[in-house]
MINUZA-142075 format. One record per atom (N, C-alpha, C): residue number from 1; atom name; x, z, y. Coordinates in steps of 0.05 Angstrom, whole numbers, plus 32768, in hexadecimal, padded with zeros to 4 digits. Each point is the difference from the previous one (the first is absolute). Example, Ala and Ser with C-alpha at 12.3 -4.5 7.8 and 13.67 -1.06 7.14 Angstrom:
REC   seq   atom     c1     c3     c2
REC     1      N   8108   809C   7F8E
REC     1     CA   7FEE   8000   8018
REC     1      C   8012   8000   8018
REC     2      N   7FF9   7FF2   8015
REC     2     CA   8010   8001   8018
REC     2      C   7FF1   800E   8016
This chain:
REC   seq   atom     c1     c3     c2
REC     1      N   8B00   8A74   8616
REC     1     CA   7FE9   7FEF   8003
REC     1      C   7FF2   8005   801B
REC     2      N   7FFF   801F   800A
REC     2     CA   7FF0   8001   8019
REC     2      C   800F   7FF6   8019
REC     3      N   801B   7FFD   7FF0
REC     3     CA   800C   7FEB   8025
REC     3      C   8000   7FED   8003
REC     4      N   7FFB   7FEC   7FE1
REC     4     CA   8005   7FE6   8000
REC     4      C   7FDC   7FF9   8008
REC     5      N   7FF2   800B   7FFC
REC     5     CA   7FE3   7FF9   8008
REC     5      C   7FFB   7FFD   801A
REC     6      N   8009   8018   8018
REC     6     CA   8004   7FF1   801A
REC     6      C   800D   7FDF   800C
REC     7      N   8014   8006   7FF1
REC     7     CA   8007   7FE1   8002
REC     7      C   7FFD   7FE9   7FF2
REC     8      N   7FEC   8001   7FF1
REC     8     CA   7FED   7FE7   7FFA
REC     8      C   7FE5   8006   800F
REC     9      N   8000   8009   7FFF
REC     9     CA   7FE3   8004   8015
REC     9      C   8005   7FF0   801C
REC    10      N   801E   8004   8008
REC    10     CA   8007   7FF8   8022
REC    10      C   8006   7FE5   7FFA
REC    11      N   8006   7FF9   7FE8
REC    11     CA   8009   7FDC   7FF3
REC    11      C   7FE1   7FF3   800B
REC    12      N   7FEF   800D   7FE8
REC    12     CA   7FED   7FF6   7FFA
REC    12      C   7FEA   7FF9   8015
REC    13      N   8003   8010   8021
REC    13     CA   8000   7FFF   8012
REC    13      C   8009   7FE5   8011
REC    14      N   8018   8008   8002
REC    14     CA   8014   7FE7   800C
REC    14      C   7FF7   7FEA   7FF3
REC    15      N   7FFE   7FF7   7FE8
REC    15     CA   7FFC   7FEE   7FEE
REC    15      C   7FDF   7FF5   8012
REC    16      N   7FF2   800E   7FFA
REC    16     CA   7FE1   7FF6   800B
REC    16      C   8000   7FFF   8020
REC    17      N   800D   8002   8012
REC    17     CA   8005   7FFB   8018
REC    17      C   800D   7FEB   8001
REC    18      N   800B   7FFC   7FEE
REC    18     CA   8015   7FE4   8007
REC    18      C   7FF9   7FE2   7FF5
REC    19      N   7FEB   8012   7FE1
REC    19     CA   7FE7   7FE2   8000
REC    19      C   7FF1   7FFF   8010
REC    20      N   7FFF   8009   800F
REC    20     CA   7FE2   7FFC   801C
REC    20      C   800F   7FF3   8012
REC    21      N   8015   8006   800F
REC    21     CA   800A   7FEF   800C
REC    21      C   8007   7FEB   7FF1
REC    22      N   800D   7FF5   7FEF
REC    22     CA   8002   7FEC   7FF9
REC    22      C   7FEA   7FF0   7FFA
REC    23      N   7FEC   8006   7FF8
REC    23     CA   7FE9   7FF3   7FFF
REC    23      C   7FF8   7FF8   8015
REC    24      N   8002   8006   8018
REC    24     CA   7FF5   7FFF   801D
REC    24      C   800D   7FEB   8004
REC    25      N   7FEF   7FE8   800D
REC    25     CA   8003   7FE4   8007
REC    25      C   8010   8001   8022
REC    26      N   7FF6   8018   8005
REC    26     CA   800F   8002   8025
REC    26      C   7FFB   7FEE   800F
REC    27      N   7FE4   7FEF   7FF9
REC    27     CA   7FF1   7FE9   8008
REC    27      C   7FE4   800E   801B
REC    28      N   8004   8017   7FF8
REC    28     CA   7FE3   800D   8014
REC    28      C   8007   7FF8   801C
REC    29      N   7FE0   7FF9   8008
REC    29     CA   8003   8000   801B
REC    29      C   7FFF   8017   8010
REC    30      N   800F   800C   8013
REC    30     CA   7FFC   8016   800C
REC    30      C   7FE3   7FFF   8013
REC    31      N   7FFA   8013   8008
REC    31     CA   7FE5   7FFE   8019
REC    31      C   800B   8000   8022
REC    32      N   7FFD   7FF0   8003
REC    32     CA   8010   7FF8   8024
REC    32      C   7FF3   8011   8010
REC    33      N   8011   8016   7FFD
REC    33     CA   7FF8   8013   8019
REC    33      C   7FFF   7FF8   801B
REC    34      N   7FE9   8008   8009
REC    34     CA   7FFE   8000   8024
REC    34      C   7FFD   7FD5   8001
REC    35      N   7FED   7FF6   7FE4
REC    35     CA   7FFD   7FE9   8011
REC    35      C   7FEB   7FFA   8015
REC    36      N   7FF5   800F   8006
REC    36     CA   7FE7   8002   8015
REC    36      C   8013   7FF7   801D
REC    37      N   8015   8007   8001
REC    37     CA   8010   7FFC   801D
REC    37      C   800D   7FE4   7FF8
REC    38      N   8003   7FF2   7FEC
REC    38     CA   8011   7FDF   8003
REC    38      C   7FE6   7FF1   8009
REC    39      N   8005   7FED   8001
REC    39     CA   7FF2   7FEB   8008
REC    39      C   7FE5   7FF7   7FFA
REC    40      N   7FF3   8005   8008
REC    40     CA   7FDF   7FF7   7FFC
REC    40      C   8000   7FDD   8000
REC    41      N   8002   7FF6   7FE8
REC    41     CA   7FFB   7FDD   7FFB
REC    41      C   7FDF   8004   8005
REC    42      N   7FF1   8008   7FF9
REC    42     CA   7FE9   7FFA   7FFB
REC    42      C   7FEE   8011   7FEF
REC    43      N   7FE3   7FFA   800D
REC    43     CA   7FE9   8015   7FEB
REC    43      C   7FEC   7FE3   7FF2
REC    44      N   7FFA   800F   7FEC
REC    44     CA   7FE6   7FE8   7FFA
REC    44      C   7FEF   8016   7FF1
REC    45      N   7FE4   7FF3   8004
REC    45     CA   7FE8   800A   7FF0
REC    45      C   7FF4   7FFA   7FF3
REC    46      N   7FFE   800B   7FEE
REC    46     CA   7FF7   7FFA   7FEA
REC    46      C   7FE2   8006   7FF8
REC    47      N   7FE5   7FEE   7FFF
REC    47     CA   7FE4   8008   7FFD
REC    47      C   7FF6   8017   7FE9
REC    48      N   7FEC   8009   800B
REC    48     CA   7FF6   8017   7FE7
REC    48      C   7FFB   7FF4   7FEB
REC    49      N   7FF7   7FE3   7FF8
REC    49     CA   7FFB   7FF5   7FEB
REC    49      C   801B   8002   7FEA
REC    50      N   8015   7FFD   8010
REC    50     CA   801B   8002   7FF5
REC    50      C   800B   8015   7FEB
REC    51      N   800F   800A   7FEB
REC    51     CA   8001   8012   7FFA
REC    51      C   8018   8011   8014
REC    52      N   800B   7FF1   8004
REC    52     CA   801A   7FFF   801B
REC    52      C   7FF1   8013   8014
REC    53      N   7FF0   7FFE   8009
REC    53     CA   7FF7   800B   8018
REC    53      C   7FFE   8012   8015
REC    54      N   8016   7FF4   801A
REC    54     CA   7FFF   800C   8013
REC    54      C   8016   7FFA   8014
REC    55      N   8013   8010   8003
REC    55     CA   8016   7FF3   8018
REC    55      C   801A   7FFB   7FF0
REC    56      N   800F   7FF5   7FFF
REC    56     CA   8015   7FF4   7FFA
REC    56      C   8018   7FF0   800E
REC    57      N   8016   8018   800B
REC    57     CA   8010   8008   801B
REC    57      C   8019   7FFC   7FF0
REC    58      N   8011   7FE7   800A
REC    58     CA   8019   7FF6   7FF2
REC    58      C   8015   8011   801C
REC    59      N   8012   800E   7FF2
REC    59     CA   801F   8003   800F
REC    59      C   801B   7FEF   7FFC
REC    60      N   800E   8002   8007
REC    60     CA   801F   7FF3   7FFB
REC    60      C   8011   800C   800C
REC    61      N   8014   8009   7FF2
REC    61     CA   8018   8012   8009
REC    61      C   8015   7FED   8012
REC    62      N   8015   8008   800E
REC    62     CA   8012   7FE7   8017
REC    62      C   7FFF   7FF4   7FF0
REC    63      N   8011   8002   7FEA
REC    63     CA   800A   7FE6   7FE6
REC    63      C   7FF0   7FEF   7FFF
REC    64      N   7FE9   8009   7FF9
REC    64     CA   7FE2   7FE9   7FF3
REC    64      C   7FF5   7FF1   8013
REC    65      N   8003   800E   801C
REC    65     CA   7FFB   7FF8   801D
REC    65      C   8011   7FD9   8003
REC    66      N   801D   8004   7FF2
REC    66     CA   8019   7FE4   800B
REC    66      C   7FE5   7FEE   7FE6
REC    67      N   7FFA   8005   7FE7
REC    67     CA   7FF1   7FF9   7FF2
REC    67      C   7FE4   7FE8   800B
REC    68      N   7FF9   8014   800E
REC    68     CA   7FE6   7FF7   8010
REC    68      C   7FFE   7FE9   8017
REC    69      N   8017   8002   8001
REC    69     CA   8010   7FEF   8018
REC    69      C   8009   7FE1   7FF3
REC    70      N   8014   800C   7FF1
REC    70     CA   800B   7FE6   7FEB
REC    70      C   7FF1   7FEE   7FF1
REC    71      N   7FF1   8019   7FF0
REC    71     CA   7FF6   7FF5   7FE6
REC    71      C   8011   8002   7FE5
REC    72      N   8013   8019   8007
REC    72     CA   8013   7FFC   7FED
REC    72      C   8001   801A   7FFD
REC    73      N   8003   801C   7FF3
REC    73     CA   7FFF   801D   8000
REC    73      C   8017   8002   7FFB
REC    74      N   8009   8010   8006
REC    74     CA   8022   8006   7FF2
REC    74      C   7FF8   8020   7FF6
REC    75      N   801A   8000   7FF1
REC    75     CA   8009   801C   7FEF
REC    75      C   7FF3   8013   8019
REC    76      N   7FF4   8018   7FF1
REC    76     CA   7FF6   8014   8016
REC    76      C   7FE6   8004   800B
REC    77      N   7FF2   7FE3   7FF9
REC    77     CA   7FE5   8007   8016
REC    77      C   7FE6   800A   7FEF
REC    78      N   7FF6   800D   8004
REC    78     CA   7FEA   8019   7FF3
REC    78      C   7FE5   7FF0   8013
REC    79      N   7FF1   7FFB   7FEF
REC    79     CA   7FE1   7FFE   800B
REC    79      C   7FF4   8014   7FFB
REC    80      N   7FE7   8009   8013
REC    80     CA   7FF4   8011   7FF0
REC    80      C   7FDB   7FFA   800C
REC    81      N   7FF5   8001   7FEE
REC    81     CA   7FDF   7FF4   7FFE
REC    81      C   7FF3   801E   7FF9
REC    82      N   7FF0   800B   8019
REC    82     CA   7FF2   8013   8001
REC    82      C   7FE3   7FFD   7FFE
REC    83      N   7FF4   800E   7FE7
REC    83     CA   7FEA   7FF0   7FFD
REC    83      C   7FEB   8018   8003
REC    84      N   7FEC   7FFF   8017
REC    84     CA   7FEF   8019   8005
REC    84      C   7FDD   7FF4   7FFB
REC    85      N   7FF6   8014   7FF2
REC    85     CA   7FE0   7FF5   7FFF
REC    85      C   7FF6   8007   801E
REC    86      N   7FE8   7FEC   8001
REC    86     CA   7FF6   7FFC   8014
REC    86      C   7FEA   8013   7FF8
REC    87      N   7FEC   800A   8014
REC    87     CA   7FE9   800C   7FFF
REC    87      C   7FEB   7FF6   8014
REC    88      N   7FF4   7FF9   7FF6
REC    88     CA   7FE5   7FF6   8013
REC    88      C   7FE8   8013   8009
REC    89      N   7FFE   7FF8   8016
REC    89     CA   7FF2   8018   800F
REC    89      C   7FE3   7FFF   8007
REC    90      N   7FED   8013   7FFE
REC    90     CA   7FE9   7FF6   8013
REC    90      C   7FFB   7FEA   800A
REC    91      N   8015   7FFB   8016
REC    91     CA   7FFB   7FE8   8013
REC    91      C   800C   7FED   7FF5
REC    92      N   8007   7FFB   7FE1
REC    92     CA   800F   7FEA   8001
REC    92      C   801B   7FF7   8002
REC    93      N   8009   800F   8017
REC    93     CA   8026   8005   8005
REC    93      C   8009   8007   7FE9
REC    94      N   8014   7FFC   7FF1
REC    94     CA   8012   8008   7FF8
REC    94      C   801D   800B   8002
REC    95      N   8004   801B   7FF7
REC    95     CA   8011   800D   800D
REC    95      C   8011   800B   7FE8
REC    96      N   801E   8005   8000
REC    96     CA   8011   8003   7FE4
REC    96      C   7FF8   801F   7FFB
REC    97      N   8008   7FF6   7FE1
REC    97     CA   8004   801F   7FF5
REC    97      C   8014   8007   7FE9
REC    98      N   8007   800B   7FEA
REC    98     CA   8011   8002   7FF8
REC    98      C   800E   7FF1   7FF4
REC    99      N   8018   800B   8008
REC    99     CA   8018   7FE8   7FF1
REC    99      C   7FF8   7FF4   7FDE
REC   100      N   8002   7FE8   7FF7
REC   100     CA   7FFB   7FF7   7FE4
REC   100      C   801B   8003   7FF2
REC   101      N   8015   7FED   800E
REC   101     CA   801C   8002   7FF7
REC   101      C   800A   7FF3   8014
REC   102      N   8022   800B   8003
REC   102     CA   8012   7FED   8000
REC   102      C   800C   7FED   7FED
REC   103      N   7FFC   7FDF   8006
REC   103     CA   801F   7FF2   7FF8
REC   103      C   8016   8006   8007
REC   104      N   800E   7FF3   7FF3
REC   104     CA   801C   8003   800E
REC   104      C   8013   7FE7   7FF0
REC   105      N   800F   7FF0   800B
REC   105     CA   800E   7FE9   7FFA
REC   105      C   801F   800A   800C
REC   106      N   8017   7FFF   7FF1
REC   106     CA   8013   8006   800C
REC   106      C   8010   7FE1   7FF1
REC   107      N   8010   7FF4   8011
REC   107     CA   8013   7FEF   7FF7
REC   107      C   8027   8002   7FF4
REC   108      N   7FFF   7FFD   7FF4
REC   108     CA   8019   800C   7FF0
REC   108      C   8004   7FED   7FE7
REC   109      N   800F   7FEA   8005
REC   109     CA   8005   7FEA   7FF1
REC   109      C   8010   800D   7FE3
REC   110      N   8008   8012   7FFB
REC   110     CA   800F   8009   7FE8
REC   110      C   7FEF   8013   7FF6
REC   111      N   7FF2   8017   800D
REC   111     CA   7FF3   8009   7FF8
REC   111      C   7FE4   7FFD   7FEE
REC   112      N   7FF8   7FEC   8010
REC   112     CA   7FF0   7FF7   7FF3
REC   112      C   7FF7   7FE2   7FFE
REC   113      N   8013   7FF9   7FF4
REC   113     CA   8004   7FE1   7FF4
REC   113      C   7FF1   7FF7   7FF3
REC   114      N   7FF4   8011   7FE8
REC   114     CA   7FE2   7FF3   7FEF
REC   114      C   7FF3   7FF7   800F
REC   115      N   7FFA   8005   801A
REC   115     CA   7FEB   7FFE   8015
REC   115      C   8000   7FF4   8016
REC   116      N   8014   7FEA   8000
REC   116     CA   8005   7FF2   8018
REC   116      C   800B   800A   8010
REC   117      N   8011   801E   7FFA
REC   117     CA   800A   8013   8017
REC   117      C   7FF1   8012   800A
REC   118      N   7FDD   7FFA   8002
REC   118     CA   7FFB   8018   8008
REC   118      C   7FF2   8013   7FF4
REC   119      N   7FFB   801A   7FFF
REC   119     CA   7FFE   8019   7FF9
REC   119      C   7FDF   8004   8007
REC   120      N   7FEE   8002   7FEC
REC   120     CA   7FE6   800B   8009
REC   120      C   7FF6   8022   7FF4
REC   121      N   7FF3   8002   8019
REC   121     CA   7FF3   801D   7FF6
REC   121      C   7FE8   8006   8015
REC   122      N   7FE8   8013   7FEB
REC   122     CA   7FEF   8005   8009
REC   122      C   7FF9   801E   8005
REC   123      N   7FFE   8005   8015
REC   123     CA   7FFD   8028   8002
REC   123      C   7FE3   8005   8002
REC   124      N   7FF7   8012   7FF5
REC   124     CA   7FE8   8011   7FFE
REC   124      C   7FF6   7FFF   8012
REC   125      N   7FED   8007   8017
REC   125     CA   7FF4   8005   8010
REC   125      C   8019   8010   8019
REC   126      N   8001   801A   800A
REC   126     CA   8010   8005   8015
REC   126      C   801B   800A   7FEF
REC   127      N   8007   7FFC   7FE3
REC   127     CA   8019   800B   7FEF
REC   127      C   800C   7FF2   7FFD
REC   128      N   801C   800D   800C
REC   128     CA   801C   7FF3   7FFD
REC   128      C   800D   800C   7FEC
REC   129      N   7FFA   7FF9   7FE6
REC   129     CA   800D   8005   7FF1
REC   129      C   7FE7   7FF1   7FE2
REC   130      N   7FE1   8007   8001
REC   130     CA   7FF0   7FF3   7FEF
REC   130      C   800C   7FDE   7FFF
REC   131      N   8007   7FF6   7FEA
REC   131     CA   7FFC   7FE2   7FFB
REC   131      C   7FEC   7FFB   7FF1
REC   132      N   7FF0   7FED   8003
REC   132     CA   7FFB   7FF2   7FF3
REC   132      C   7FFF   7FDF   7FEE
REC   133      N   801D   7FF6   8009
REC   133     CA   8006   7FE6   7FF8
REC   133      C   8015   8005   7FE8
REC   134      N   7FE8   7FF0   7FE8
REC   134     CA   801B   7FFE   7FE3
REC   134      C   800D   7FED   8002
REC   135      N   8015   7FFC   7FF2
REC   135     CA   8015   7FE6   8001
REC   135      C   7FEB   7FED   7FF6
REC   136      N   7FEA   8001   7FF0
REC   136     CA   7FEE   7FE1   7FFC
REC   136      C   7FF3   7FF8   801C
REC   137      N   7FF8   8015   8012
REC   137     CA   7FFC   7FFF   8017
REC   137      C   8006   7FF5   8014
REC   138      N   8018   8009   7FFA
REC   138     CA   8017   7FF7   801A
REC   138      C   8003   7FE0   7FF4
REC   139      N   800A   7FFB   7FF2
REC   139     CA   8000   7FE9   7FF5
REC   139      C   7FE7   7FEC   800A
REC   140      N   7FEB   8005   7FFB
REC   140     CA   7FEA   7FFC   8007
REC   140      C   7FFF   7FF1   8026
REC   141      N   800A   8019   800A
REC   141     CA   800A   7FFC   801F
REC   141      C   800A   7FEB   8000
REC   142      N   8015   7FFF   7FF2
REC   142     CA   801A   7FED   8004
REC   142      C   7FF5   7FDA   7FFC
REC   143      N   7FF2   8001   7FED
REC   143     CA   7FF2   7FE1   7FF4
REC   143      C   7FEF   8003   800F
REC   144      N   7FF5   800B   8012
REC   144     CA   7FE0   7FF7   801A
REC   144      C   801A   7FFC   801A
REC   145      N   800F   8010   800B
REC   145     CA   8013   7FFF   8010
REC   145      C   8011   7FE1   7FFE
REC   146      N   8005   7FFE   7FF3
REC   146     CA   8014   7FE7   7FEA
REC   146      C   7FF9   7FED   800D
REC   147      N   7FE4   7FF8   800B
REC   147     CA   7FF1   7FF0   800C
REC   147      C   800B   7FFA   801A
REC   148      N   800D   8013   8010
REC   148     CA   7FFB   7FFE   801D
REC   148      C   8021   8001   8005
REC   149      N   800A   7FF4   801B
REC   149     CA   8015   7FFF   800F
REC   149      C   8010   801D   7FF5
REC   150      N   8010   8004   7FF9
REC   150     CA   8014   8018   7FF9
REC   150      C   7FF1   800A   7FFE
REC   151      N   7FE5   8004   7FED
REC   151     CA   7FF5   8013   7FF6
REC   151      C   7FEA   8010   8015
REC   152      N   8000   7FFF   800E
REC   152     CA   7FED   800D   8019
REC   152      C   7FE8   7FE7   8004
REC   153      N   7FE5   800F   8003
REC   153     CA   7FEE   7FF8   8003
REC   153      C   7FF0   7FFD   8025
REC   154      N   800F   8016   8009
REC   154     CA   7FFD   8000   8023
REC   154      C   800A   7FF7   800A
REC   155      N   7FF8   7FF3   801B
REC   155     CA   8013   7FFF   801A
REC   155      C   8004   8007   8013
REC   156      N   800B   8002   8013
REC   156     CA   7FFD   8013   801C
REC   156      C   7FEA   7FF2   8011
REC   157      N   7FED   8016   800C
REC   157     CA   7FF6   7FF2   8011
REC   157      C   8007   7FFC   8015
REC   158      N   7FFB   7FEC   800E
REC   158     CA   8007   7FFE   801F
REC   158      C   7FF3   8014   8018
């Protein structure tokens, strides 16, 4: 009995590792490292009255870049929407301060098919790894997005 108990113990192991992966949709969006260096589309600001409030700094990786161009995204292209509160100063200026979250939109027609192909996720403040977008969420994304040209709500500015 004391040898056969190690090896249900290592089953019973294996067994609960292998429902977790299986359970796992493999639908997550990763966090796009180093998007601060792709492409700057555009900032917008957002008023203190807003609950939004403050700077709001869109990137695009090469891929998302032929996107911006076309009007058509292909497999590959990662947005990413950096959203920083603003702080208002003495004089009135307003000047950023800490990160709120990253978006992040990745396109992947098989991956994520429920969704028109693309992939949403929302990161914590400066954590690459905190999410906070549930699948009702994301979903959520997907029917406001649903609205617009391949799903993107920006354009490049000139």
């Amino acid at each position: 009995m004391k040898k056969i108990l190690p090896v249900i113990l290592i089953m019973v192991m294996l067994i609960t590792v292998a429902a977790t992966v299986n359970h796992s949709t493999g639908n997550e969006v990763p966090y796009p490292e180093g998007f601060r260096n792709w492409t700057h589309i555009k900032t917008g600001y957002v008023s203190k009255e807003n609950p939004g409030f403050g700077f709001h700094h869109i990137y695009a990786n090469d891929i998302a870049m032929q996107g911006y161009r076309t009007g058509s995204f292909p497999e590959g292209s990662i947005i990413a929407f950096d959203v920083i509160e603003g702080l208002v100063q003495p004089n009135n200026n307003i000047k950023e301060g800490n990160r709120r979250h990253v978006d992040v939109m990745v396109k992947d027609s098989i991956k994520y098919k429920e969704t028109g192909g693309w992939g949403y996720e929302e990161y914590d403040g400066d954590s690459k790894t905190q999410k906070k977008t549930t699948e009702t969420i994301q979903k959520q994304c997907f029917n406001c997005h649903a609205s617009q040209k391949d799903y993107v709500f920006s354009d490049l500015r000139n």
